[in-house]
C-alpha positions in Angstrom: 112.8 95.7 144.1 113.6 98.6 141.7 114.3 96.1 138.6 111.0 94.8 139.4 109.0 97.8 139.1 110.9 99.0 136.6 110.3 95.5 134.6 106.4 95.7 136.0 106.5 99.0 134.1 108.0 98.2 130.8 105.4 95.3 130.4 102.2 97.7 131.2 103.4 100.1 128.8 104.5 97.1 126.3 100.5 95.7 127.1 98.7 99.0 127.0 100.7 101.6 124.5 98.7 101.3 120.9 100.2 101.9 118.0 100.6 105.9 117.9 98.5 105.8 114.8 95.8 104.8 116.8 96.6 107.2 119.9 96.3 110.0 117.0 93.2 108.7 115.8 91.5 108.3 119.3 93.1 111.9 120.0 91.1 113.1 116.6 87.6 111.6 118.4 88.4 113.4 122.0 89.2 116.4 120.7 86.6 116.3 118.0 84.1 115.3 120.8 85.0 118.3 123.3 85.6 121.0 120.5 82.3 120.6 119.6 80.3 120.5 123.1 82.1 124.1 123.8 80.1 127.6 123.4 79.2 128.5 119.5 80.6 125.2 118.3 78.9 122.3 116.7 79.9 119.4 114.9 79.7 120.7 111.4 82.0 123.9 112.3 84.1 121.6 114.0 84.6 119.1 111.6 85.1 121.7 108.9 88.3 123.0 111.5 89.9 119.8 111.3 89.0 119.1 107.2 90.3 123.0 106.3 93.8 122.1 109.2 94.4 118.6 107.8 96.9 119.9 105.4 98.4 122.7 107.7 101.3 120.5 107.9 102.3 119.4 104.7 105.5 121.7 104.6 106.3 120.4 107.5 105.8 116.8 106.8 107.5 116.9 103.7 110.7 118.4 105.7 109.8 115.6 108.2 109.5 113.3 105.9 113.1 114.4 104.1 115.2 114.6 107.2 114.1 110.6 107.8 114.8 109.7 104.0 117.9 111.5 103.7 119.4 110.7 107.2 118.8 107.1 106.3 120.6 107.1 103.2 123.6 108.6 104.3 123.7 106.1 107.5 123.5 104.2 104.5 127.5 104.5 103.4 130.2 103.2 104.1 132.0 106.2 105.3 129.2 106.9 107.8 128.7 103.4 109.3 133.1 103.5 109.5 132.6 107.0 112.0 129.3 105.6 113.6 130.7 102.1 114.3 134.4 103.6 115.6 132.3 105.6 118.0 129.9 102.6 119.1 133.6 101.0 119.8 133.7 103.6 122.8 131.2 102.6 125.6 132.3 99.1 126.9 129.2 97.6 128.5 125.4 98.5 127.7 125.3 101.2 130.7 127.8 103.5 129.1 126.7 102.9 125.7 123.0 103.5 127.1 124.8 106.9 128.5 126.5 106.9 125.8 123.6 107.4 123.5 121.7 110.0 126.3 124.5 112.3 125.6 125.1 112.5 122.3 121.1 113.0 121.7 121.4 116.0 124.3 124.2 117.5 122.4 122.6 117.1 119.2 119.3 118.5 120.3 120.7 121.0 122.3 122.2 122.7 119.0 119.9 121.7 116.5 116.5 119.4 117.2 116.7 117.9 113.5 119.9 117.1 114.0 120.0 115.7 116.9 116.7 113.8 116.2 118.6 112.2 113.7 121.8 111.9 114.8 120.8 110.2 117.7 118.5 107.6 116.2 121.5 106.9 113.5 124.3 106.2 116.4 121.7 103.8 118.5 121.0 102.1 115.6 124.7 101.1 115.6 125.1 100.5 119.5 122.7 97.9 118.7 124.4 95.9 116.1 127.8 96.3 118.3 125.5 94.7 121.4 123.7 93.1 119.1 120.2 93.9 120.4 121.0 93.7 123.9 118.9 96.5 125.9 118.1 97.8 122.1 115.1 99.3 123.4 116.9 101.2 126.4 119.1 102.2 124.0 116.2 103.4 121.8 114.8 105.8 124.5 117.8 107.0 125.8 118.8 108.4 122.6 115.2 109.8 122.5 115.6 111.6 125.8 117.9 114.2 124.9 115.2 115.7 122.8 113.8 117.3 126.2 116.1 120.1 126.0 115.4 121.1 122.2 113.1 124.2 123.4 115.4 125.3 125.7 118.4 124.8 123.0 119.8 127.0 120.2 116.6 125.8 117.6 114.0 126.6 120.4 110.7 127.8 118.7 109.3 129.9 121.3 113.0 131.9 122.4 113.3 132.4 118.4 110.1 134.0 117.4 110.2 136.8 120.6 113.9 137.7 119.6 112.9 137.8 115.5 111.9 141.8 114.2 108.0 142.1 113.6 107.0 138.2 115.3 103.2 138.3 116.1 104.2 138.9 120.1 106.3 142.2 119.5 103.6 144.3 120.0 102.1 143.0 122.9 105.6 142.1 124.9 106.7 146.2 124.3 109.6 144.8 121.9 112.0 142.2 121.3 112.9 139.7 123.7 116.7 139.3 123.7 118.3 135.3 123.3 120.0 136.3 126.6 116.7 136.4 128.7 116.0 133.0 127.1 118.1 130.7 126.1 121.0 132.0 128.0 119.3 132.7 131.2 120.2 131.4 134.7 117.0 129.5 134.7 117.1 128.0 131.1 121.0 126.7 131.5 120.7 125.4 135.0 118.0 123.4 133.6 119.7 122.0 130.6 122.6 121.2 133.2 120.6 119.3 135.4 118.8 117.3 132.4 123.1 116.9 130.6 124.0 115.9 133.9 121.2 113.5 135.1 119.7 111.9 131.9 122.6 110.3 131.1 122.7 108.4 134.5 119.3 107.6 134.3 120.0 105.7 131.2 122.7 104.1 133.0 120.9 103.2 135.7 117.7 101.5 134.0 120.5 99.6 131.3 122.0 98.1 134.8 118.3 97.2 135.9 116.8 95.9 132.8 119.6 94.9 129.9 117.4 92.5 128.1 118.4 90.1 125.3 116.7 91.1 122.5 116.3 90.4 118.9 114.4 93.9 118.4 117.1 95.2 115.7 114.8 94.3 112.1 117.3 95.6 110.0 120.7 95.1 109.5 122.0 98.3 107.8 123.8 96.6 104.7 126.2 98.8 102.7 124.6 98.5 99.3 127.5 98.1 96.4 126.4 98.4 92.8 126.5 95.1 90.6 128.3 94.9 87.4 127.1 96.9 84.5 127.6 96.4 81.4 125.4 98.3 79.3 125.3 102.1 78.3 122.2 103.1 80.6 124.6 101.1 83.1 127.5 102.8 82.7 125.4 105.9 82.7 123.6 104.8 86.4 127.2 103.8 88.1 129.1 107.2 86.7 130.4 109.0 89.3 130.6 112.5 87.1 126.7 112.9 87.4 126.7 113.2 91.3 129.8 115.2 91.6 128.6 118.3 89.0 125.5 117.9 91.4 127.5 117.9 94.4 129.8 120.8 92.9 126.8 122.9 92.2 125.5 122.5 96.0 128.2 123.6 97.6 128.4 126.4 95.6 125.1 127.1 96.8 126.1 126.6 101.0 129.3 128.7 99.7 127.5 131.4 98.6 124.9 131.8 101.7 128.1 131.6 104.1 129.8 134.3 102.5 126.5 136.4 102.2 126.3 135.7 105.9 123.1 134.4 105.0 123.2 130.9 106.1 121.2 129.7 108.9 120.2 126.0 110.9 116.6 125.0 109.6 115.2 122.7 108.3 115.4 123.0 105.1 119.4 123.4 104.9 120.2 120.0 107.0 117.4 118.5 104.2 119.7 120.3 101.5 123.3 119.3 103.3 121.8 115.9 103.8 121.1 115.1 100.4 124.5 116.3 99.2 126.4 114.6 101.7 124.2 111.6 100.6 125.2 111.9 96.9 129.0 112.0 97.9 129.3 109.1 100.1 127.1 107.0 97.7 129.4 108.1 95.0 127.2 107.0 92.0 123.6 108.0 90.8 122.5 103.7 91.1 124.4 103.5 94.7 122.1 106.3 95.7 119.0 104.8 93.9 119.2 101.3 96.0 119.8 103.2 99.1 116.6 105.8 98.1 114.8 102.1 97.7 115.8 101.0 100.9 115.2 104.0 102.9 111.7 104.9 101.5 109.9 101.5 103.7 110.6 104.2 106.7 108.5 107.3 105.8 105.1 106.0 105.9 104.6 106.6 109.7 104.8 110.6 109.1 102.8 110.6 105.9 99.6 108.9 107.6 99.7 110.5 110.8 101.4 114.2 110.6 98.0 115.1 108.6 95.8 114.1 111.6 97.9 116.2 114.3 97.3 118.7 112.3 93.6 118.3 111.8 93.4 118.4 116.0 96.0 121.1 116.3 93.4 122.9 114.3 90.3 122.1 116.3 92.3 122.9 119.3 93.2 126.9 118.2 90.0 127.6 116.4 87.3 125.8 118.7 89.1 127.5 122.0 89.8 124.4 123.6 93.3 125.0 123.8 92.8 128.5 125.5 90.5 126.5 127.9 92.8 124.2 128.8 95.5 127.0 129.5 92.8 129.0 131.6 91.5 125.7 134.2 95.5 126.1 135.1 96.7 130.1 134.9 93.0 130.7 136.9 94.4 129.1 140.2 98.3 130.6 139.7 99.8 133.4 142.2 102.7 135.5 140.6 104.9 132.7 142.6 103.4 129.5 141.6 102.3 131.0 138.1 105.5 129.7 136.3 105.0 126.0 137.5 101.3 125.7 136.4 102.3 127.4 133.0 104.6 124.2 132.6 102.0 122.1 134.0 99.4 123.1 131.4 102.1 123.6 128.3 102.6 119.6 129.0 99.2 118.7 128.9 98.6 121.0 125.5 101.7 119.6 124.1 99.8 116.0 124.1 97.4 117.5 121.7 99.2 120.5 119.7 103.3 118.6 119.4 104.3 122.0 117.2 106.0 124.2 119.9 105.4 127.1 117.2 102.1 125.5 117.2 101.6 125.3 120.8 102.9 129.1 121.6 100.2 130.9 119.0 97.7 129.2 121.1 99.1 130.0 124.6 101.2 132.8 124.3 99.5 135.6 124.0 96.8 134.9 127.1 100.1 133.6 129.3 101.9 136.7 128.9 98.6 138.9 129.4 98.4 136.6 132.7 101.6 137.4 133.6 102.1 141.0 133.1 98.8 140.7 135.6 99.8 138.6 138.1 103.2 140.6 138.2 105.2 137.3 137.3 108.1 137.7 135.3 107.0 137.2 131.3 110.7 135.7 130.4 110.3 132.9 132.7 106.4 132.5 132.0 107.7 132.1 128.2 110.2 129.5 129.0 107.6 127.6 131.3 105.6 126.8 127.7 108.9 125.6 126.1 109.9 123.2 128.7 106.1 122.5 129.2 106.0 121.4 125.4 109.2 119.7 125.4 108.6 117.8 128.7 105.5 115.7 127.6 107.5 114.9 124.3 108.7 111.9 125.8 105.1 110.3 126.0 103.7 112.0 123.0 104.9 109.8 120.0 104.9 112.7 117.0 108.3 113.5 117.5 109.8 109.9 118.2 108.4 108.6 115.0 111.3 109.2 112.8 113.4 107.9 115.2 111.3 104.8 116.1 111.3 104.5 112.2 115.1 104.1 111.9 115.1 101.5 114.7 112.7 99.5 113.9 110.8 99.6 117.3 107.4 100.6 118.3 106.6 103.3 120.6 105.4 100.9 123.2 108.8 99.8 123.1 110.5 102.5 124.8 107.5 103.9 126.9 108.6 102.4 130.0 112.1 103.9 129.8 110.8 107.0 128.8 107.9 107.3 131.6 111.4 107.5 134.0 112.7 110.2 131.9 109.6 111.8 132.1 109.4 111.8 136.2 112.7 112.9 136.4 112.2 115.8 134.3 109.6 116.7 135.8 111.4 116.7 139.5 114.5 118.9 137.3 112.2 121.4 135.9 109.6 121.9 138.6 111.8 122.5 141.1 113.8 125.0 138.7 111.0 126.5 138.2 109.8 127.3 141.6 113.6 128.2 142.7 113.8 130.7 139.9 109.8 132.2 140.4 
């Protein structure tokens, strides 16, 4: 009966899940559409909020865009497919290596989201050659799931801009929020227990139900090896001095921040590791070239659609639509239940604003004037929009794209999987929440 719903599922979400280009082009319309029905709105201010936000993101996409690129290049060599393939060699059957897959994206995540986000889609891409394709979409969303816990891990937006000197909440929280009312609460790591605990036997579970032949793996990873060369620009293109005075002068660079104690997880420094490492294990300027080739039919996904979420994350903080949405649920809350419908709402925001930095300007500063009113406790309010935001994650496609890139799939691919992970969450951090409140 279970494998039956659970098949059922997967081929409503496979029928009905568009392409997420689409879902963020019908998002654009809705949001457009309410944003501009609201009190002193009207189409013209609104559509100049999402023209003037369209761009708000191009830092970020190009970081988005680089942590794909790069991350597929080194997956690329042949030092990285030897470690990734060795440690494919581990799980013995598709439930373990579904498991497998669920805890090494919760590790990742947990200490880093970039990294795990790419980590994770790297070693699935290799469970599915070793199984060759077998449950490859299982094994798709499985390593997707880990990325619940990324708010409530060491790269959590919301837990670092509270704790970081002269943030935009200082004023109105009385001070600086220490990591150890976050992060490194009771609440926050019985939480990421339960989800280290019980996604990876979810994946299990739905592998056992549903392991599918499959011949969903498009690309086959091939170790690119230059040709012969012959002449001078040749020689030049395959010389292996070029990429190690590179190499040399970027780890001077990483030196230098460690010893400065300046050094710090972002970003921009697994972008910068990842294209030195890259240049290492590729060994020559041409090897890295064909690889750069090879890796760019990935990237288009982010460049098209990061611009529109930005556009609606714009209409969303300056229309007040986002404050609206936060009010329908905090207007209801008792300082007991006030936690749970602050999770409630921050998963239904996320949907529309998928930046959790994005999402707190929005909602922090009316949750924690709700709070302090209600008499709820503000740390666990705070965490309630982080787990909010990374709990509807797993059906909002903005973060899975790189991942979904690397594979090969489509979201609609995974979406059934992922609706389970999303229930179960859901179970693990509602009832959390209301034991903790």
């Amino acid at each position: 009966m279970i494998k039956n719903i659970t098949k059922s599922l997967d081929g409503l979400m496979k029928k009905y899940t568009p392409d997420p280009l689409i879902y963020a082009l019908i998002l654009t319309a809705l949001v457009f559409v309410f944003g501009s029905l609201l009190p002193n709105q009207s189409l013209v201010k609104v559509a100049n909020y999402w023209g003037n936000g369209f761009w708000a993101l191009s830092n970020f996409t190009l970081q988005m865009v680089m942590i794909l690129f790069l991350g597929y290049i080194v997956a690329l060599s042949h030092p990285i497919q030897s470690i990734l393939s060795r440690l494919a060699n581990i799980p013995k059957s598709l439930p373990f290596a579904a498991a497998f897959a669920a805890l090494i994206s919760l590790l990742g995540c947990f200490i880093n989201w970039g990294f795990g986000l790419i980590i994770s889609a790297l070693f699935c891409k290799e469970l599915g050659k070793k199984f060759q394709g077998r449950g490859f979409s299982i094994l798709v969303a499985s390593s997707y799931s880990g990325f619940l816990v990324w708010h409530g891990g060491l790269s959590g937006s919301i837990p670092l801009v509270v704790s970081t000197p002269g943030n935009f909440n200082e004023a109105q929280l009385g001070g600086l929020v220490p990591l150890s009312a976050t992060i490194f609460s009771g609440l926050n790591l019985t939480i990421v227990a339960l989800h280290f605990l019980l996604l990876p036997a979810l994946a299990y579970f739905l592998m056992r139900q549903n392991a599918q032949t499959s011949s969903l793996i498009s690309d086959n990873n091939e170790v690119i090896i230059p040709s012969e060369f012959k002449t001078p620009a040749e020689k030049l293109e395959n010389s292996q001095l070029i990429n190690i005075f590179i190499i040399l002068i970027g780890l001077s660079y990483i030196f230098s921040l460690i010893i400065s104690n300046n050094f710090s997880i972002d970003l921009d420094k697994i972008n910068f590791i990842l294209f030195i490492m890259a240049l290492a294990l590729h060994k020559t300027p041409r090897a890295f070239i064909d690889a750069c080739q090879k890796a760019s039919s990935k990237i288009w996904p982010i460049l098209i659609q990061y611009p529109l979420y930005a556009g609606i994350m714009a209409i969303m903080q300056k229309s007040g639509l986002g404050v609206l949405l936060t009010s329908f649920f905090v207007d209801f809350a008792s300082a007991k239940t006030f936690p749970l419908l602050v999770f409630f709402s921050a998963g239904l925001l996320n949907i529309f604003i998928p930046s959790g930095g994005g999402q707190w300007a929005v909602q922090g500063p009316m949750v924690i004037d709700a709070a302090r009113a209600l008499g709820a406790d503000i740390n666990t309010a705070m965490m309630a929009v982080a787990w909010g935001d990374s709990w509807t994650n797993m059906i909002q496609p903005f973060w899975a794209l790189p991942l979904l890139a690397i594979a090969g799939l489509k979201a609609k691919d995974i979406m059934g999987s992922l609706l389970f992970v999303l229930i179960l969450s859901g179970l693990i951090i509602s009832s959390c929440f209301l034991v903790y409140a």
